[in-house]
C-alpha positions in Angstrom: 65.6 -40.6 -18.4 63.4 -37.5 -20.0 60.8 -40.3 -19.8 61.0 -41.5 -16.5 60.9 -37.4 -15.5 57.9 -37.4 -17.1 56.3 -40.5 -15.7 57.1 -39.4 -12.2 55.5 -35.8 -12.7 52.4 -37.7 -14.2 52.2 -39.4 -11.1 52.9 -36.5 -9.2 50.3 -34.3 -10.8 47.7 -37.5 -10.6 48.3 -37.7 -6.3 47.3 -33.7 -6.3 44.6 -33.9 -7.9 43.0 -37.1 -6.1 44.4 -35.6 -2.5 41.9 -34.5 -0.6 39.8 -37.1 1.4 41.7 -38.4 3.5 44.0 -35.4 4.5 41.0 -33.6 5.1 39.2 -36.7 6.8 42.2 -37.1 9.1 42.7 -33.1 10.1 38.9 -33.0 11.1 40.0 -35.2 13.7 41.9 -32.2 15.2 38.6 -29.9 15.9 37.8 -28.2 19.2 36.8 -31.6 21.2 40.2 -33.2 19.9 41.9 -30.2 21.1 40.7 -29.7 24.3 41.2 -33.3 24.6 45.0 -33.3 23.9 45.2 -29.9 26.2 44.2 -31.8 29.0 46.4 -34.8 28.7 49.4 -32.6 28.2 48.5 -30.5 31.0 48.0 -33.1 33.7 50.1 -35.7 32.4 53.0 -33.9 30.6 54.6 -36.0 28.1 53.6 -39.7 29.8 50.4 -40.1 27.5 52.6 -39.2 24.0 52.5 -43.1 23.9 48.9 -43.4 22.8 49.4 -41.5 19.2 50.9 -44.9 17.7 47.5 -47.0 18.2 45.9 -43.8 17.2 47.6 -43.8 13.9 46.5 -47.5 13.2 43.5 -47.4 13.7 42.9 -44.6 11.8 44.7 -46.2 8.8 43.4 -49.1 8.7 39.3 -47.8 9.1 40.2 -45.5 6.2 41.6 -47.5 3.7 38.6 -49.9 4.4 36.1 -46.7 4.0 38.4 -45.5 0.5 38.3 -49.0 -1.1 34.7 -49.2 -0.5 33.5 -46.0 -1.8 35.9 -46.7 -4.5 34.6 -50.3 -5.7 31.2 -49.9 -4.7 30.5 -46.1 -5.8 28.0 -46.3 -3.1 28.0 -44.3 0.5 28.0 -46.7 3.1 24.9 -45.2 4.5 23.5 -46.5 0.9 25.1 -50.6 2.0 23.8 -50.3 5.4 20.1 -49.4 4.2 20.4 -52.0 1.0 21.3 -54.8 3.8 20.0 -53.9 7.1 16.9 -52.7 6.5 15.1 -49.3 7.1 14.4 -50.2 10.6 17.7 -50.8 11.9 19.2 -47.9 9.6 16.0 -45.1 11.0 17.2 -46.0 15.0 21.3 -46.2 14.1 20.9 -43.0 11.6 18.6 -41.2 14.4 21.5 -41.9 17.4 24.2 -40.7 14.7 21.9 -37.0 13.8 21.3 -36.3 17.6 25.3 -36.7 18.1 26.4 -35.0 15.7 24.4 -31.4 16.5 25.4 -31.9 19.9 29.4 -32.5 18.2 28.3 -28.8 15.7 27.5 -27.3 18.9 30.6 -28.2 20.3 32.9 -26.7 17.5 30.9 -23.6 17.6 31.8 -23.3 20.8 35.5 -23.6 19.8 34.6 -20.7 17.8 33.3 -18.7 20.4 36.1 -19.5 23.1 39.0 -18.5 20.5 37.8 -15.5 19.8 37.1 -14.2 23.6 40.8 -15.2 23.5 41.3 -12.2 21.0 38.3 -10.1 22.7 35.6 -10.8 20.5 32.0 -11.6 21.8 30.5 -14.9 20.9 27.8 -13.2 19.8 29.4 -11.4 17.0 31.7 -14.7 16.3 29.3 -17.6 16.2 27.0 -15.7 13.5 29.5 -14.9 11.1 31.4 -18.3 11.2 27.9 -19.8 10.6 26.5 -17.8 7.7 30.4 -18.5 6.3 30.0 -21.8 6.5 26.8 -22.4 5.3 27.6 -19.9 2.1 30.8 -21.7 1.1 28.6 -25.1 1.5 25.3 -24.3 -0.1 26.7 -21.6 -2.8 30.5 -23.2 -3.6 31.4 -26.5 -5.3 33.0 -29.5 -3.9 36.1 -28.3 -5.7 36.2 -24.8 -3.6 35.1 -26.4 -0.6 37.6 -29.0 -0.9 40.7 -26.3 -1.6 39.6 -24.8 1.1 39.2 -27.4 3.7 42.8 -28.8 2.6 44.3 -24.9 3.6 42.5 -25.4 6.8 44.4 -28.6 7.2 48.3 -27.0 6.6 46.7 -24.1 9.5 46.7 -26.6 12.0 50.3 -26.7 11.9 50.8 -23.8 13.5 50.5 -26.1 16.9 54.3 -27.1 15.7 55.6 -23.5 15.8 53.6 -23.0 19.5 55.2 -26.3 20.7 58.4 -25.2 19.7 58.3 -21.7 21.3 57.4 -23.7 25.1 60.8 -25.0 24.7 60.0 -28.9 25.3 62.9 -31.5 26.6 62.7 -33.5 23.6 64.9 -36.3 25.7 62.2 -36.4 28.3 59.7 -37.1 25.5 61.8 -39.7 23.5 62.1 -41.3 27.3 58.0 -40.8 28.1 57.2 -42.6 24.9 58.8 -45.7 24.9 58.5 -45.9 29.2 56.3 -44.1 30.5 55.8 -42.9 34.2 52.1 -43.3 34.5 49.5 -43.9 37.5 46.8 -46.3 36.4 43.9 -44.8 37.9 40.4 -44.4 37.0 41.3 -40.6 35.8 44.6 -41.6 33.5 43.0 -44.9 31.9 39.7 -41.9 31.0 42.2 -40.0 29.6 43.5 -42.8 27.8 40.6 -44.1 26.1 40.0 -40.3 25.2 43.0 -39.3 23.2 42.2 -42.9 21.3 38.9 -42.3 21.1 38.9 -38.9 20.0 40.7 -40.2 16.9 37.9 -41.9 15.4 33.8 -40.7 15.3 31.1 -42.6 13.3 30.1 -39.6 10.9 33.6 -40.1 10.2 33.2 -42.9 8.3 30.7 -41.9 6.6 32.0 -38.6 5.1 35.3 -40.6 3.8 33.5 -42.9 1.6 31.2 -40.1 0.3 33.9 -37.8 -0.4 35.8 -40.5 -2.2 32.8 -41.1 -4.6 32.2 -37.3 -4.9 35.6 -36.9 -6.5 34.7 -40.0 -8.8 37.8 -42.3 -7.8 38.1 -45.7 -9.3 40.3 -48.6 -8.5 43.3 -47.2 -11.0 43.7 -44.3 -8.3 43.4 -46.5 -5.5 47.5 -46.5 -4.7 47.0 -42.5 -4.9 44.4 -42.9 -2.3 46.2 -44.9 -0.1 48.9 -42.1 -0.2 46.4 -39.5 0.5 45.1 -41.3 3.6 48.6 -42.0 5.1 49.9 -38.4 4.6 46.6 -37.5 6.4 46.9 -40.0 9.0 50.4 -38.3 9.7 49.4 -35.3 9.8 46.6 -35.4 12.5 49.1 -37.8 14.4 51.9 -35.0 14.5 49.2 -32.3 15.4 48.0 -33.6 18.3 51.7 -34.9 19.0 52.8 -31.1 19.1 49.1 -30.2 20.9 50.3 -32.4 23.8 54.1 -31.3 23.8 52.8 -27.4 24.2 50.7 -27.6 26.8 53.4 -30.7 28.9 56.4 -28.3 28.5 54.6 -25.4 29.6 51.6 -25.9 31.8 52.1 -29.3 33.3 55.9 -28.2 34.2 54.6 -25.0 36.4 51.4 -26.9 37.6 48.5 -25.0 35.5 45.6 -26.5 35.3 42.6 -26.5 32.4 39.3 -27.1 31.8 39.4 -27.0 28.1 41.4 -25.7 24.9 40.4 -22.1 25.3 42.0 -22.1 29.4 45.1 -23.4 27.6 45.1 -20.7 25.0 45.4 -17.8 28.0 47.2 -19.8 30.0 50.0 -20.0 27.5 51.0 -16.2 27.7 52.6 -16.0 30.5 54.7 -19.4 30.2 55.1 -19.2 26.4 55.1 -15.4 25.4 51.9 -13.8 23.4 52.3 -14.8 20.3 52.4 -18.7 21.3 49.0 -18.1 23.0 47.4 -16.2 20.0 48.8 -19.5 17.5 47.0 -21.5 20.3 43.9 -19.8 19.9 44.0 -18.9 16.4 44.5 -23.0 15.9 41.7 -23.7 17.8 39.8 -21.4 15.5 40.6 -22.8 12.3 39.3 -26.2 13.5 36.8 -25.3 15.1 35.7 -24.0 11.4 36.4 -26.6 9.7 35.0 -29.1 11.7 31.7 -26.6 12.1 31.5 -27.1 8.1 32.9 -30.9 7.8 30.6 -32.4 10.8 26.6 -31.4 9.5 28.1 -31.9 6.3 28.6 -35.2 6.9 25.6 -35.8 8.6 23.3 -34.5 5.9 25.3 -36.6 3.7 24.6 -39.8 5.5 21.1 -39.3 6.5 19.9 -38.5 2.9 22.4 -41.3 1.5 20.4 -43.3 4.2 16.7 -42.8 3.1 17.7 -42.5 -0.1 17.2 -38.4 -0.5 19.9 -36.8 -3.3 22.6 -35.4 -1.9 26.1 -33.1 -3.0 28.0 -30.4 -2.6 28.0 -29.8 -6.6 23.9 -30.4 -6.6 21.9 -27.5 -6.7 19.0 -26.6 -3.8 16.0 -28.0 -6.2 18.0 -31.0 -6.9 19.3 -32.0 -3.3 16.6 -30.0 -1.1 16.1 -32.6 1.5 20.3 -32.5 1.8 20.9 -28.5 1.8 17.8 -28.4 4.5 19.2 -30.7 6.9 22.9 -28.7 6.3 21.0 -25.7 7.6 19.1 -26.9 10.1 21.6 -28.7 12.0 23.8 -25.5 11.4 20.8 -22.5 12.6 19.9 -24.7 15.4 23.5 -25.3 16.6 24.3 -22.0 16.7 21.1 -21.4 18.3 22.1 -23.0 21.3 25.6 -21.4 21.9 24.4 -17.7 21.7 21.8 -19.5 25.1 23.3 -17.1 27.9 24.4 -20.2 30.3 23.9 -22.9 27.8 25.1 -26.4 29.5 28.1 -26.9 26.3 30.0 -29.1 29.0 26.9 -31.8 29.0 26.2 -31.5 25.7 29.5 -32.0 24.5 29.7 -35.1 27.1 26.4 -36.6 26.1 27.6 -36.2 22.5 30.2 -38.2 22.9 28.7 -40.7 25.5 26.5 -41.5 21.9 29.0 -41.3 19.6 31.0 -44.2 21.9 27.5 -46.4 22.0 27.2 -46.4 18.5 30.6 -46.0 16.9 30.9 -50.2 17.4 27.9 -50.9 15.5 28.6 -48.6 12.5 32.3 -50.5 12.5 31.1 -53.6 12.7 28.5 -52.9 9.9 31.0 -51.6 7.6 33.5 -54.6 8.0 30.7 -57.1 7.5 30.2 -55.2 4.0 33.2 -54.4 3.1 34.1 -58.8 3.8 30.6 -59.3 1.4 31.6 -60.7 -1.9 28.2 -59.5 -3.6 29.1 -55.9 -3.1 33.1 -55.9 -3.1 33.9 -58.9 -5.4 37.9 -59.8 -4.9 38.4 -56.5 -3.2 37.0 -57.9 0.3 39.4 -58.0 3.1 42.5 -59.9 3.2 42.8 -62.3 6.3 45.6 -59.4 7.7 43.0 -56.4 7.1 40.5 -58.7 9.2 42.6 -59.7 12.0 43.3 -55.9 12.2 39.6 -54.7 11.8 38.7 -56.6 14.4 40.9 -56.6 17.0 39.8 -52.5 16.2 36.2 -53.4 16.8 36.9 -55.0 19.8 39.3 -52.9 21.3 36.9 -50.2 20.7 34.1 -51.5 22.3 35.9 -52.7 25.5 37.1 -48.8 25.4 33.3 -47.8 24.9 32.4 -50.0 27.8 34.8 -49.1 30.2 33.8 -45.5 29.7 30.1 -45.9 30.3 31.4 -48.0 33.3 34.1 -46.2 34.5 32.3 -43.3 36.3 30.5 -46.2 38.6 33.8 -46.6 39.9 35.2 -43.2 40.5 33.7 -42.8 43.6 
């Protein structure tokens, strides 16, 4: 018995310590785009678009584990596999798409940052500054260890959205009832909203930070079970988030016929239905992710890009020995900040355009990684099993009809 005790704790104490990726992976999904995203869909549709979580939650599952197992195996980013076997012509246009995104996604969570904190009454131009020289000091001067701590605390903040659901008093039989049938108009406007909330769940640069931040923690196929763990309870977690995101603003703004514009219009719009202190969590939620995603996001992207053209790159590296990769961290960082402290900058095109990329090119980075991650050469008898392929690709292609119909979709709207 004393020695089962102990085996358990072992394994107990081995989970923590390999926890991290995917958790914080998963909870990045949950930044100010995300937010405003589920906001929205509450707001205008009440509880009637709850229903879309569930493929959510696969698909993020399933793209993980394929992202964890390849890190793991390969000890390679996959920005590393794409170069090694696509060439440095097809890696310079796809990595080029994926760098102008992803400043245009950093502005966008700066922006979260500056709309939560007009919610408490502080300027954007005392706001944005200070989250940005945070974030850059707790990248460029911390460790991955600290930074990693720190991003998982992030990740337990965002469940303050529970305690603001909660607090609008939801009719939990009317949501039980709005999952499994909903009442829903297909229309141009609720099958947008549709392929938002899914989309919203999974980004390119996404893919790329898992598979780095798996090798950074130096995880071999013994911890791969642990892993697996790690990405499910971070899978959950986003899932029941952006669950609670959606019950908040349904029970309270949808049922007295408020309408929003983004996360920060729900924030204020919550005090009168909800009571102050559920409009503060609100904003103080969309704060914390906004952060974190400001630091996760050009982290990601100066991991992939030097990964890419084959520049050093790490969080535990210092400035001589990764310069290329803490350059490109600042850049993207000064010159997103840059454009939100622009009296009358357009954030609402930017944020659009960022995603209208992000959609064009988040088929061809999938289907890139599944074609490696099904390559013998590089993953020997840890390629796919026929289940995981059936699955990855009926992923692909759902995602690219989704991509389609939203570049299409507009034509129609009219």
């Amino acid at each position: 018995m004393f020695k089962n005790k102990k085996n358990m704790f072992s394994q107990i104490a081995m989970f923590l310590a390999i926890l991290g990726p995917g958790i914080i992976t998963g909870s990045v999904d949950n930044d100010a785009g995300g937010i405003t995203t589920y906001s929205v869909a509450g707001a205008v549709y009440g509880y009637n678009l709850l229903w879309t979580l569930i493929p959510s939650f696969i698909v993020l599952i399933v793209i993980q584990e394929m992202n964890a197992r390849m890190g793991i195996v390969t000890g390679k980013g996959l920005a590393d596999l794409i170069r090694e076997n696509a060439g440095v012509k097809v890696t310079f246009f796809i990595f080029i798409g994926l760098l102008v995104a992803d400043i245009g996604n950093t502005t966008t969570e700066f922006a979260g940052v500056a709309g939560s904190m007009e919610v408490f009454g502080v300027s954007k131009y005392i706001s944005v500054p200070i989250v940005g020289i945070m974030v850059w000091v707790l990248v460029v001067k911390g460790t991955y260890q600290i930074a990693e701590r720190i991003f998982l605390i992030f990740s337990l903040s965002l469940l303050m959205y529970v305690v603001a659901a909660i607090m609008g008093k939801p009719h939990w039989g009317e949501i039980g009832h709005a999952m499994v049938h909903p009442d829903l108009k297909v229309n141009s406007q609720s099958l947008a909203m549709v392929i938002g909330i899914i989309g919203t769940t999974i980004a390119p640069w996404m893919q790329f930070y898992m598979q780095s931040s798996v090798i950074e923690k130096g995880l071999t196929m013994k911890n791969y079970k642990y892993s697996l763990i790690d990405i499910v309870v971070g899978c959950i977690a986003t899932v029941v988030v952006a669950f609670f995101i959606i019950v908040a603003c349904a029970s309270t703004l949808h049922t007295n016929g408020v309408q929003i514009n983004e996360a920060k219009d729900a924030a204020l719009a919550l005090k009168p239905l909800a009571g102050e202190l559920s409009s503060q969590l609100f904003a103080f939620g969309l704060f914390v992710a906004s952060i974190f995603s400001a630091t996760i996001l050009p982290l990601a992207t100066a991991f992939y890009v030097c990964e890419a053209f084959g520049f050093e790159a790490g969080i535990d590296k210092k400035w001589d020995e990764a310069k290329e990769f803490y350059i490109l961290y600042t850049g993207i960082l000064i010159f997103s900040v840059l454009i939100i402290l622009v009296p009358n900058a357009p954030l609402i095109a930017i944020s659009l355009w960022s995603q209208v990329i992000n959609g064009m090119l988040l088929p061809v980075v999938l289907i890139c990684m599944i074609l490696l991650v099904n390559n013998k050469k590089i993953m020997g008898k840890y390629v796919n099993k026929p289940l995981n392929n059936i699955i990855g690709w009926g992923t692909i292609t759902i995602l690219i009809v989704l991509s389609v119909v939203l570049l299409v979709l507009p034509l129609f709207s009219k």
